[in-house]
PDB file as gemmi writes it, atoms N, CA and C in Angstrom:
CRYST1    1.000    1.000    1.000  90.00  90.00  90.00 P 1                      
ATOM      1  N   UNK A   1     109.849  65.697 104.424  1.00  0.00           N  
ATOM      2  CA  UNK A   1     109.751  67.105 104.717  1.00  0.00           C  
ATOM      3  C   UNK A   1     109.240  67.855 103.488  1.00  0.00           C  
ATOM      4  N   UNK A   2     108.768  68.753 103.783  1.00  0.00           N  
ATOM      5  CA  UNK A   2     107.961  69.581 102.668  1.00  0.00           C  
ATOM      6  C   UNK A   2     106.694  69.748 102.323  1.00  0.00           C  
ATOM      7  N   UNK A   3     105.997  70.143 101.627  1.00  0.00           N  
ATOM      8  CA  UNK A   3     104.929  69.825 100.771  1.00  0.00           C  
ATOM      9  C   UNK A   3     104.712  68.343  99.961  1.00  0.00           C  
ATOM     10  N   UNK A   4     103.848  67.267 100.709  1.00  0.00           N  
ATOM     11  CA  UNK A   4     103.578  66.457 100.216  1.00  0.00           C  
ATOM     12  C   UNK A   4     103.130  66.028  98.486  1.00  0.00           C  
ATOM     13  N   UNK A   5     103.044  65.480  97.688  1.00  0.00           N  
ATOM     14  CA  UNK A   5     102.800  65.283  96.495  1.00  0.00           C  
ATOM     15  C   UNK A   5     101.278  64.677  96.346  1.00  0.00           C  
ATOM     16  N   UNK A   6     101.589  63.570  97.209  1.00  0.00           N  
ATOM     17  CA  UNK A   6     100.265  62.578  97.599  1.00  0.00           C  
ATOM     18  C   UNK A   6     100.272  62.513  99.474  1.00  0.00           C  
ATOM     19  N   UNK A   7      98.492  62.413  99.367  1.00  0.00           N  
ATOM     20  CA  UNK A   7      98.682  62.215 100.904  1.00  0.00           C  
ATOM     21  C   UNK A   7      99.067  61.290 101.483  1.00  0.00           C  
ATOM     22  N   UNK A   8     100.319  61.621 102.642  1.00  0.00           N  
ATOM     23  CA  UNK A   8     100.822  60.321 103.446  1.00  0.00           C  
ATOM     24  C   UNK A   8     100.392  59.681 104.573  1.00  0.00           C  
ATOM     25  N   UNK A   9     100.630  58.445 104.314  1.00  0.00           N  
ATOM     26  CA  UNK A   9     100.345  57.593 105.108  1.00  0.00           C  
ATOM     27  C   UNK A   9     100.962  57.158 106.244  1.00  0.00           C  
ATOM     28  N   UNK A  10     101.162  57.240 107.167  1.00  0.00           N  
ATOM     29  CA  UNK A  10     101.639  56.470 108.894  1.00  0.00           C  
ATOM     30  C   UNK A  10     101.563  54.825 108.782  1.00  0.00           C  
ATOM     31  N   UNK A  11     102.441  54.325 108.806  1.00  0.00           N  
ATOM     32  CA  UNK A  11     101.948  52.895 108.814  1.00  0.00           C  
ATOM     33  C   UNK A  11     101.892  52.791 110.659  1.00  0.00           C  
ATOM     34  N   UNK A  12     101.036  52.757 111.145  1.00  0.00           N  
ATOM     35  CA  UNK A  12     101.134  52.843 112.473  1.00  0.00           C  
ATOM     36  C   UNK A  12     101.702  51.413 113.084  1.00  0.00           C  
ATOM     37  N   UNK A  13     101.795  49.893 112.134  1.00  0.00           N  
ATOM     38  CA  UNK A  13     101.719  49.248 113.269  1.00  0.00           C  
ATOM     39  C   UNK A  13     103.759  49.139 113.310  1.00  0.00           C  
ATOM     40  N   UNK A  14     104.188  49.808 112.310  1.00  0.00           N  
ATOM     41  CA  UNK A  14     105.545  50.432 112.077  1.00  0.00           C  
ATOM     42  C   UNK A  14     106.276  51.275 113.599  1.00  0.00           C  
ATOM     43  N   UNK A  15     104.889  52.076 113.758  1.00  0.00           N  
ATOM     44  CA  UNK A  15     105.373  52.904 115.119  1.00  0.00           C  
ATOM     45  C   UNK A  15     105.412  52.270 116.155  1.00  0.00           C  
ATOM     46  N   UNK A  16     104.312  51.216 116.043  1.00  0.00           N  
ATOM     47  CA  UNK A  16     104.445  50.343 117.234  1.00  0.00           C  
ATOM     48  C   UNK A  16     105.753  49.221 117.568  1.00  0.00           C  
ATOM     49  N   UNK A  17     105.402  48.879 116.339  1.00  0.00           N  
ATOM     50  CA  UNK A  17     107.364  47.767 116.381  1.00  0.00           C  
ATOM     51  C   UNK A  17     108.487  49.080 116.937  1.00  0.00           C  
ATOM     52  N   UNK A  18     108.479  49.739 116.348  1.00  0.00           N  
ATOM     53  CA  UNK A  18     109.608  50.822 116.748  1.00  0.00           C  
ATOM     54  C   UNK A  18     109.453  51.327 118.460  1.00  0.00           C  
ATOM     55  N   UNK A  19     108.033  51.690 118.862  1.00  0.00           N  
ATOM     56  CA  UNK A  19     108.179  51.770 120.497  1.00  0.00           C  
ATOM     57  C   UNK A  19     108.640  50.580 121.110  1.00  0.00           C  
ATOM     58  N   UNK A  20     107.819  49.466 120.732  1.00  0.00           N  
ATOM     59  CA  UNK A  20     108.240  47.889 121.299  1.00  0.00           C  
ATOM     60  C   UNK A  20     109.961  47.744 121.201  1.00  0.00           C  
ATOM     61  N   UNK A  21     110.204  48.154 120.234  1.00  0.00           N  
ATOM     62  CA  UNK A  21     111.764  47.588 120.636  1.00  0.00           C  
ATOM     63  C   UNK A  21     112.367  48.746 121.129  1.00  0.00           C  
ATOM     64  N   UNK A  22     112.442  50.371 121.165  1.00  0.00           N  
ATOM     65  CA  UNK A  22     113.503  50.765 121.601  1.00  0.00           C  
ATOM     66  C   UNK A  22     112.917  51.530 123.149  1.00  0.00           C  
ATOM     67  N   UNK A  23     113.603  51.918 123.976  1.00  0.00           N  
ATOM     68  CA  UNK A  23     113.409  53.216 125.037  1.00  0.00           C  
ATOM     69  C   UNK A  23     113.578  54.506 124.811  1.00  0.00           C  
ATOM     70  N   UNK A  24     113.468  55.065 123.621  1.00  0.00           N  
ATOM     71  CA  UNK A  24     114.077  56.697 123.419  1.00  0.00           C  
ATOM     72  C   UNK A  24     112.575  57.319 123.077  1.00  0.00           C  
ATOM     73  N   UNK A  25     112.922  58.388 123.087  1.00  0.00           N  
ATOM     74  CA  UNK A  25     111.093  59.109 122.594  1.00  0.00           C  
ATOM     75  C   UNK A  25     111.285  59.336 121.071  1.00  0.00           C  
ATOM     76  N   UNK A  26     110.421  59.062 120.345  1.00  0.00           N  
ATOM     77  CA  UNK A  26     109.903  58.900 119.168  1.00  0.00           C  
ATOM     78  C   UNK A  26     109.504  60.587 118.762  1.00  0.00           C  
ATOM     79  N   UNK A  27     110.188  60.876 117.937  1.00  0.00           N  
ATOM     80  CA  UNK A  27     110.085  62.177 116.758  1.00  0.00           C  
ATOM     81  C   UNK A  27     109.246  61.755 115.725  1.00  0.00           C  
ATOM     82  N   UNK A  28     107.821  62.245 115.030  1.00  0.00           N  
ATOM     83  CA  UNK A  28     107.430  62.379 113.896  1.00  0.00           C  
ATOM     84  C   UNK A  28     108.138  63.119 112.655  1.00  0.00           C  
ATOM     85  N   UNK A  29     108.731  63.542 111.855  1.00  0.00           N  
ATOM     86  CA  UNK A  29     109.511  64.276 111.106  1.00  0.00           C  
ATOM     87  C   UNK A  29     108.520  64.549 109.872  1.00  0.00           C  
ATOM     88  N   UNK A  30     108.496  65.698 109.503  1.00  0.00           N  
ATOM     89  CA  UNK A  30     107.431  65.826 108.552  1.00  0.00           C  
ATOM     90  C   UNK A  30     106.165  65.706 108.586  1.00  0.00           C  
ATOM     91  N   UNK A  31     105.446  65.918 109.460  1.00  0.00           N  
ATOM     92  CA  UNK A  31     104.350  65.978 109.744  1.00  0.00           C  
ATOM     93  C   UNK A  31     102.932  67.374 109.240  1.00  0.00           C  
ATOM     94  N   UNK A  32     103.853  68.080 108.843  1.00  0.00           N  
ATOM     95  CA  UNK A  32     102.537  69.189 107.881  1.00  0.00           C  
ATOM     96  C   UNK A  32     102.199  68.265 106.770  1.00  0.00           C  
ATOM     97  N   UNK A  33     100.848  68.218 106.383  1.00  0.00           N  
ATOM     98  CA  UNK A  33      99.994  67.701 105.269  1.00  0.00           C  
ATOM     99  C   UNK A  33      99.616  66.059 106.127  1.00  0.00           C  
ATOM    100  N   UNK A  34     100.023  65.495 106.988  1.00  0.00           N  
ATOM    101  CA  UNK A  34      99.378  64.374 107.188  1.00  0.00           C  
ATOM    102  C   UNK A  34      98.334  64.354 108.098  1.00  0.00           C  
ATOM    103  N   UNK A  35      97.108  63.818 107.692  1.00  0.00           N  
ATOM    104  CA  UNK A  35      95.702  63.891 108.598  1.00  0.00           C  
ATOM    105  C   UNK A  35      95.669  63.925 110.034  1.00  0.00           C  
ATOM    106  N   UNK A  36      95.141  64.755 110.587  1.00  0.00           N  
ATOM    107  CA  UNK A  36      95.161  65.147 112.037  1.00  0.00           C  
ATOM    108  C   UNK A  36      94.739  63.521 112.724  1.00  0.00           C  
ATOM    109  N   UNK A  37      93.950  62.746 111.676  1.00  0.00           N  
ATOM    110  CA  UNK A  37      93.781  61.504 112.957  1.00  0.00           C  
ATOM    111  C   UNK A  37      94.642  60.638 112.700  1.00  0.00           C  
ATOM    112  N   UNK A  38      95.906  60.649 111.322  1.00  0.00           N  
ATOM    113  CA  UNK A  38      96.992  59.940 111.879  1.00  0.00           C  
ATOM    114  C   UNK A  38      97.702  59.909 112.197  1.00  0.00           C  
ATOM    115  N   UNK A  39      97.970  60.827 112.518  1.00  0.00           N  
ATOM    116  CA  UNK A  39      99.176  61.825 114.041  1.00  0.00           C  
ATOM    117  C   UNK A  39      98.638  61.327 114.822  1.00  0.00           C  
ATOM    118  N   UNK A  40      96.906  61.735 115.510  1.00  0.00           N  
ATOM    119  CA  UNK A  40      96.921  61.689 116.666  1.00  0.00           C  
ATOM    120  C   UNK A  40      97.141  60.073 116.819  1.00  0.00           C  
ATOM    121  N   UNK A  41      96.783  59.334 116.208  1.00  0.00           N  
ATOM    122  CA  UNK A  41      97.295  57.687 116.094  1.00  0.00           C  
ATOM    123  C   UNK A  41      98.519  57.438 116.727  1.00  0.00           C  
ATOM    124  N   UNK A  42      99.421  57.877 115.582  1.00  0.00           N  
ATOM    125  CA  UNK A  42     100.476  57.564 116.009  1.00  0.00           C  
ATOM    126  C   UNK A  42     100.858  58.284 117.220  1.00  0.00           C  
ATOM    127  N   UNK A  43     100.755  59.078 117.973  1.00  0.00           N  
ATOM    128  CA  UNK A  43     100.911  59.453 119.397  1.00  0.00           C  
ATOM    129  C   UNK A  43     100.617  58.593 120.269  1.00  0.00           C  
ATOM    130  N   UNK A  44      99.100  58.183 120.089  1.00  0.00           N  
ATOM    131  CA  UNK A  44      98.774  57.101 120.942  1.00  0.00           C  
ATOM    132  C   UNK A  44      99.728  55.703 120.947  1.00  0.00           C  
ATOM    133  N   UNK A  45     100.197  55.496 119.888  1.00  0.00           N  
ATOM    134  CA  UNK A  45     100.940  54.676 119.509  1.00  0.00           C  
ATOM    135  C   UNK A  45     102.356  54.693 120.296  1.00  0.00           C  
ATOM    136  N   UNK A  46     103.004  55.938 120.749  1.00  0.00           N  
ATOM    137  CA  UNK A  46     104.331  55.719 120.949  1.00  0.00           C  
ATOM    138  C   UNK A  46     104.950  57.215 120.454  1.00  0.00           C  
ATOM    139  N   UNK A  47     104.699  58.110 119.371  1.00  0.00           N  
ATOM    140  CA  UNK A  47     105.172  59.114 119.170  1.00  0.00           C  
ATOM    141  C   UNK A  47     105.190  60.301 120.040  1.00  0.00           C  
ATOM    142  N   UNK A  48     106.407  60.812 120.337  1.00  0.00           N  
ATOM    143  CA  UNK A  48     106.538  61.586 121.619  1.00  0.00           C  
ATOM    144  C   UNK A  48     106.201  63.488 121.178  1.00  0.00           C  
ATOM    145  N   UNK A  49     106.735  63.473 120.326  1.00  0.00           N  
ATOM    146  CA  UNK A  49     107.425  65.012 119.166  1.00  0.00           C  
ATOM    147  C   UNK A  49     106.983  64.562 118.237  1.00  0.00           C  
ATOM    148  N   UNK A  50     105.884  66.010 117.903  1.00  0.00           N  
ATOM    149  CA  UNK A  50     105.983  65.585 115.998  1.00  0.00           C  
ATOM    150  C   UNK A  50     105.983  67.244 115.462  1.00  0.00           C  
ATOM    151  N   UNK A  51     106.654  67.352 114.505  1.00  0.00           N  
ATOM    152  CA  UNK A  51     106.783  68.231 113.890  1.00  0.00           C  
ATOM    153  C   UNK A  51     106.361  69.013 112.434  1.00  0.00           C  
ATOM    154  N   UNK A  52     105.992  69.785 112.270  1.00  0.00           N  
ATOM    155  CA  UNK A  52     105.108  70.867 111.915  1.00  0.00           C  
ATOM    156  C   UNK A  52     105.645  72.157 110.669  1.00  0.00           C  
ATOM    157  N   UNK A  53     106.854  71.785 110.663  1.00  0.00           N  
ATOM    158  CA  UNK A  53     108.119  73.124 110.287  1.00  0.00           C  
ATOM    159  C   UNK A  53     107.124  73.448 108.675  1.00  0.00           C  
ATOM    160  N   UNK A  54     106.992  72.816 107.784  1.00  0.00           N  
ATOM    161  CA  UNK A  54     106.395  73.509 106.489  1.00  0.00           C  
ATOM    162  C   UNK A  54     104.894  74.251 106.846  1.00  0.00           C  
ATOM    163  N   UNK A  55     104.031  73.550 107.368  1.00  0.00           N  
ATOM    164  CA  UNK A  55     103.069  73.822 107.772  1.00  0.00           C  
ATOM    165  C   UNK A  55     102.928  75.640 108.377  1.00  0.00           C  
ATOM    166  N   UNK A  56     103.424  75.455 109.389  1.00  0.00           N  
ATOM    167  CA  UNK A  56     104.228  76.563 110.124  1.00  0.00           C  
ATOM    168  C   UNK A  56     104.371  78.067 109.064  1.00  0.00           C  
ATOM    169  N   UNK A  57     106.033  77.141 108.648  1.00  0.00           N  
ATOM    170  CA  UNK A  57     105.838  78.649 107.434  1.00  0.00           C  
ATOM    171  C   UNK A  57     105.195  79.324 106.466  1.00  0.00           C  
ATOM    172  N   UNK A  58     104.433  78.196 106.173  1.00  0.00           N  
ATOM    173  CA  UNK A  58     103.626  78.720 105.105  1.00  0.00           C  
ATOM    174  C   UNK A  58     102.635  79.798 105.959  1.00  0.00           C  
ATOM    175  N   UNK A  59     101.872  79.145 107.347  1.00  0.00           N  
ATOM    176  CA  UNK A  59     101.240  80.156 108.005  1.00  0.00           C  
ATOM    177  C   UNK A  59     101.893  81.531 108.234  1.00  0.00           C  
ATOM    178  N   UNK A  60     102.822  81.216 108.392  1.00  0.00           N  
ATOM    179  CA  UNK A  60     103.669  82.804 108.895  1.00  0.00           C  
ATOM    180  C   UNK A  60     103.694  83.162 107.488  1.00  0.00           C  
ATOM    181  N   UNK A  61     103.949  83.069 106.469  1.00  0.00           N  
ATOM    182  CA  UNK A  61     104.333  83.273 105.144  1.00  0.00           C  
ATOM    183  C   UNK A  61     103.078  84.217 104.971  1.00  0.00           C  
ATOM    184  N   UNK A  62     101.785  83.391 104.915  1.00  0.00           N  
ATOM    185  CA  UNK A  62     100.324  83.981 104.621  1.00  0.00           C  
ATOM    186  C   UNK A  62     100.079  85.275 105.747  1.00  0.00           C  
ATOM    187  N   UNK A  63     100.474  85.271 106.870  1.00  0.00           N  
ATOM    188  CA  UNK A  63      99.966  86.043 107.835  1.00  0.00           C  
ATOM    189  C   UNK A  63     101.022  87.382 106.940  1.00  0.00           C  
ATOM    190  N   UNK A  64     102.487  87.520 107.400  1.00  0.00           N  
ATOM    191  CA  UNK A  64     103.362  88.318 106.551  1.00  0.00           C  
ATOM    192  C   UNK A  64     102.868  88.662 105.157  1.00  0.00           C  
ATOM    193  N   UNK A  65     102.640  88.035 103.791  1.00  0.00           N  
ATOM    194  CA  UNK A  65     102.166  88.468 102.790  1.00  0.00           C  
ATOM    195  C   UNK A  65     100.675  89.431 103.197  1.00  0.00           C  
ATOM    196  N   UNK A  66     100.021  88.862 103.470  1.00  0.00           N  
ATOM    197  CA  UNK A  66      98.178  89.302 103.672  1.00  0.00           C  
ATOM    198  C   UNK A  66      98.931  90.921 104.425  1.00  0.00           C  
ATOM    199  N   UNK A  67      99.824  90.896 105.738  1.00  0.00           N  
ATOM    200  CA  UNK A  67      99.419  92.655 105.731  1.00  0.00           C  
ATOM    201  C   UNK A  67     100.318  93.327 105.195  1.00  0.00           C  
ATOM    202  N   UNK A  68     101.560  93.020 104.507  1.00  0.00           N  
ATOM    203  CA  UNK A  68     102.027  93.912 103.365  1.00  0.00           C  
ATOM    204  C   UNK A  68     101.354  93.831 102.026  1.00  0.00           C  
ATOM    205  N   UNK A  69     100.235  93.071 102.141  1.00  0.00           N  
ATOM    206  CA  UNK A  69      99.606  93.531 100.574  1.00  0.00           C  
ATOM    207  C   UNK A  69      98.203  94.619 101.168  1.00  0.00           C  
ATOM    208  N   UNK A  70      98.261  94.687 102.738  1.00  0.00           N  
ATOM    209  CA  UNK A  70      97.094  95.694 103.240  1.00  0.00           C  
ATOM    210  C   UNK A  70      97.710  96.747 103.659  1.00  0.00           C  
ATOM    211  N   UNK A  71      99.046  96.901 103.411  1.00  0.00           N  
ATOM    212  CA  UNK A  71      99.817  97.841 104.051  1.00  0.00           C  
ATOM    213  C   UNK A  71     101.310  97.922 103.789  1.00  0.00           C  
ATOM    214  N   UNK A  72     101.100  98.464 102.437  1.00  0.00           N  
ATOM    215  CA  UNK A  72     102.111  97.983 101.039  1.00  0.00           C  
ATOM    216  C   UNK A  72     103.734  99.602 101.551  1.00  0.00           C  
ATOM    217  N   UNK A  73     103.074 100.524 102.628  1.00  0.00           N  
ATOM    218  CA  UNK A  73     104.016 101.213 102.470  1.00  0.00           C  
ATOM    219  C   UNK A  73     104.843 101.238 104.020  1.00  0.00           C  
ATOM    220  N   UNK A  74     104.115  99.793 104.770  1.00  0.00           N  
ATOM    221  CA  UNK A  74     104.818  99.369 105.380  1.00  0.00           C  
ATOM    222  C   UNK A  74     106.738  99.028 105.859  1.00  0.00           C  
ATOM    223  N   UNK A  75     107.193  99.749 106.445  1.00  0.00           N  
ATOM    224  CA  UNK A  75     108.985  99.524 106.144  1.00  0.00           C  
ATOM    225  C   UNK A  75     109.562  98.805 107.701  1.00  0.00           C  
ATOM    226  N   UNK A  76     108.686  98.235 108.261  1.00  0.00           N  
ATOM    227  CA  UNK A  76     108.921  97.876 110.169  1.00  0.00           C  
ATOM    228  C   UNK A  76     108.654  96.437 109.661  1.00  0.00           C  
ATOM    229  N   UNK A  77     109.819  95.602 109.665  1.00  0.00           N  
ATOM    230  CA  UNK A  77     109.135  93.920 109.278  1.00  0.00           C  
ATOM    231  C   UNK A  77     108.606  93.460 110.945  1.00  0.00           C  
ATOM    232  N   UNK A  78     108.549  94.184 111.916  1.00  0.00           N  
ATOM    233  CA  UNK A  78     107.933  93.775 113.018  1.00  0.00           C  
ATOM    234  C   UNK A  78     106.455  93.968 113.017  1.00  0.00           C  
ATOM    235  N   UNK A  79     105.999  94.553 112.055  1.00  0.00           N  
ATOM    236  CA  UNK A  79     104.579  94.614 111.947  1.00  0.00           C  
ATOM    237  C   UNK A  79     104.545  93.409 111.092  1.00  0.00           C  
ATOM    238  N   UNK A  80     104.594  92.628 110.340  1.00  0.00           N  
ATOM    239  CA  UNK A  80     103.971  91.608 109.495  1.00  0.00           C  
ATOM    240  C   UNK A  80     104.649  90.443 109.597  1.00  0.00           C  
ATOM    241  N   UNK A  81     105.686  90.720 111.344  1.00  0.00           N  
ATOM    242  CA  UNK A  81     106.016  89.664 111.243  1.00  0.00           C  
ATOM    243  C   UNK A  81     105.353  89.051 112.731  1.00  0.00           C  
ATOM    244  N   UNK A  82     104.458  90.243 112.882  1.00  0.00           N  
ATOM    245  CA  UNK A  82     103.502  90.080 114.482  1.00  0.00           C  
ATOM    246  C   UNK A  82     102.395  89.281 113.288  1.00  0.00           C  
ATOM    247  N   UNK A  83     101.664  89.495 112.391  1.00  0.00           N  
ATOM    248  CA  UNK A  83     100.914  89.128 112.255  1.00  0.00           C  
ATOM    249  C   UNK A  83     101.027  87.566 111.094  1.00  0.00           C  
ATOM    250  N   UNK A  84     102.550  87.276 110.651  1.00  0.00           N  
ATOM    251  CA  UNK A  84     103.197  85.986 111.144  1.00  0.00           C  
ATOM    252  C   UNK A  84     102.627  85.333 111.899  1.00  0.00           C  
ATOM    253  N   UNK A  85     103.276  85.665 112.907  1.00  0.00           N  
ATOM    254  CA  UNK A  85     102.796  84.788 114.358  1.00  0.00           C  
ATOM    255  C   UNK A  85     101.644  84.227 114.560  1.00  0.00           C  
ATOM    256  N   UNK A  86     100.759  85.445 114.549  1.00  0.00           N  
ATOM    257  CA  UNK A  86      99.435  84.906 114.830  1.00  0.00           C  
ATOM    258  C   UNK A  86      98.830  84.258 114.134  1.00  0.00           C  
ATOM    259  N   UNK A  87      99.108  83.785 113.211  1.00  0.00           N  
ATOM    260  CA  UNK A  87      98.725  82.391 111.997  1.00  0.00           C  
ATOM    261  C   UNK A  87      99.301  81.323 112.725  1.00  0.00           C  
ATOM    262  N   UNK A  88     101.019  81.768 112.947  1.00  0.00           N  
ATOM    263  CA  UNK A  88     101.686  80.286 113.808  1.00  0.00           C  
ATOM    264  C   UNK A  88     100.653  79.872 114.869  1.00  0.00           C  
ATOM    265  N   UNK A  89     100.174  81.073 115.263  1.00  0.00           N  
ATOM    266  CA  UNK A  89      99.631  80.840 116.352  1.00  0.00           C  
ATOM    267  C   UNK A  89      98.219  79.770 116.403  1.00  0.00           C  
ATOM    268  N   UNK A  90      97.530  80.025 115.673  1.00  0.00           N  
ATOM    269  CA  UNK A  90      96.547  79.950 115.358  1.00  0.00           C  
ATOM    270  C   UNK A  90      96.561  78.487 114.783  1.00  0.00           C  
ATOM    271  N   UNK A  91      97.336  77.752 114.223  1.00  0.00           N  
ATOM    272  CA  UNK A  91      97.906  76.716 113.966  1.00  0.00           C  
ATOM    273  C   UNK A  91      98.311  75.567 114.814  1.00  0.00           C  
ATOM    274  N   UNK A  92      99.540  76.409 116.063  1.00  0.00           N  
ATOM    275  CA  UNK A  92      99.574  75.637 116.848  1.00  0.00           C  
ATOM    276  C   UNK A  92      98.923  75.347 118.029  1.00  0.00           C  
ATOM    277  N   UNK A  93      97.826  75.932 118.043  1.00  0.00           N  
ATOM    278  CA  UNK A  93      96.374  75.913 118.943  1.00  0.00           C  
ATOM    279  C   UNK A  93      95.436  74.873 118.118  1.00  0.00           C  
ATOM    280  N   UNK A  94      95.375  74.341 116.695  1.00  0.00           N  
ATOM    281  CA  UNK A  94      94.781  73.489 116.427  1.00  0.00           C  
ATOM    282  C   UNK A  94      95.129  72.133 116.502  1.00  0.00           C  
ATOM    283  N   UNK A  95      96.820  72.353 116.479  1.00  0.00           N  
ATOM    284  CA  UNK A  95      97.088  71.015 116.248  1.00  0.00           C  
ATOM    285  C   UNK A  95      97.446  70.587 118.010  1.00  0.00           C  
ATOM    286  N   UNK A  96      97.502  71.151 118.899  1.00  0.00           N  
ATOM    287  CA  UNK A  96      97.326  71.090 120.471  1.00  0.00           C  
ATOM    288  C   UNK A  96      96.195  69.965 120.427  1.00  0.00           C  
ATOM    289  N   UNK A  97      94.898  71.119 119.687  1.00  0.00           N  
ATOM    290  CA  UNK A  97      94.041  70.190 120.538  1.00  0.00           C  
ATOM    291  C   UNK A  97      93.952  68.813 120.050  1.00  0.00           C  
ATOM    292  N   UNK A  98      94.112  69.036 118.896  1.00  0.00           N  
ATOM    293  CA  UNK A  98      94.106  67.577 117.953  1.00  0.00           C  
ATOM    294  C   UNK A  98      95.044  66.076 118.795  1.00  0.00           C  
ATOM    295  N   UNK A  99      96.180  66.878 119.296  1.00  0.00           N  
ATOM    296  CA  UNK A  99      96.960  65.727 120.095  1.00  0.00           C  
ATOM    297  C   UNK A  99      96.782  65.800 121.520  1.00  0.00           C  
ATOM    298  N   UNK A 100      95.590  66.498 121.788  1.00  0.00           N  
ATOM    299  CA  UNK A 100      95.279  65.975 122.963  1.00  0.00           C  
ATOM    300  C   UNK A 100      96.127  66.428 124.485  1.00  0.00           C  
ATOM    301  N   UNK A 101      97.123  67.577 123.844  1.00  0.00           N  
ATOM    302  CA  UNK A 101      98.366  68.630 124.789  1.00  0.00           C  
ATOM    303  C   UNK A 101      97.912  69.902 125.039  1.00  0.00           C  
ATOM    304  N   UNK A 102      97.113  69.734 124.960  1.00  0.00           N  
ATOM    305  CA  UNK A 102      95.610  71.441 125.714  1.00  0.00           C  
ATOM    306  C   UNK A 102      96.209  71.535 127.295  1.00  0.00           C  
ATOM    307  N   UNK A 103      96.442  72.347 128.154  1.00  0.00           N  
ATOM    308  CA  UNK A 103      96.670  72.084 129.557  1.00  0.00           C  
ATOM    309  C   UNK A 103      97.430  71.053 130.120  1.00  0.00           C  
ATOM    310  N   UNK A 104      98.526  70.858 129.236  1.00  0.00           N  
ATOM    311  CA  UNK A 104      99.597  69.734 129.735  1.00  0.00           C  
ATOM    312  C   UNK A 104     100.993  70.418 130.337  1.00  0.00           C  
ATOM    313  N   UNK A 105     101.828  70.288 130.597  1.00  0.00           N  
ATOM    314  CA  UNK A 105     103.166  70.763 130.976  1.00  0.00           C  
ATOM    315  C   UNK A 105     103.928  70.010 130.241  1.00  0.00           C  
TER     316      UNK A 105                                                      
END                                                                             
């Protein structure tokens, strides 16, 4: 979890022993900073959930900073925390398409 140091690696054929032996759905944990094609790997692989949480805040972080530094006499944290969002947002519309959950239920 966190901000990676070095970029990480998936040992995918790891995910695969792990689908092969159990029946439960498979969580990625820590998944901000690792390459969009070895997520989508490991999905194909067996990973059910993968998660995003640093990634995430930092977007909301940037969206929140950027309009109180455009709108410094701002005192409503519902204004910069709308434009929060729309970074989350904007985020989790990339990594959708990346795994291939565009128009899924």
């Amino acid at each position: 979890h966190g901000v990676y140091t070095e970029e990480p690696h998936i040992n995918q054929d790891v995910v695969k022993a792990i689908r092969a032996a159990v029946d439960v759905p498979l969580v990625l944990h820590g998944t901000s900073g690792v390459p969009d094609e070895q997520v989508a790997e490991a999905v194909k692989n067996g990973i059910c959930k993968v998660n995003y949480a640093t990634e995430l805040r930092q977007a909301y972080t940037k969206g929140y900073m950027a309009y109180m530094a455009e709108n410094p006499k701002n005192f409503d944290p519902k204004n910069p925390g709308k434009a929060g969002a729309e970074e989350i947002t904007k985020i989790v519309k990339i990594r959708m398409e990346n795994l291939g959950s565009v128009g899924r239920a």
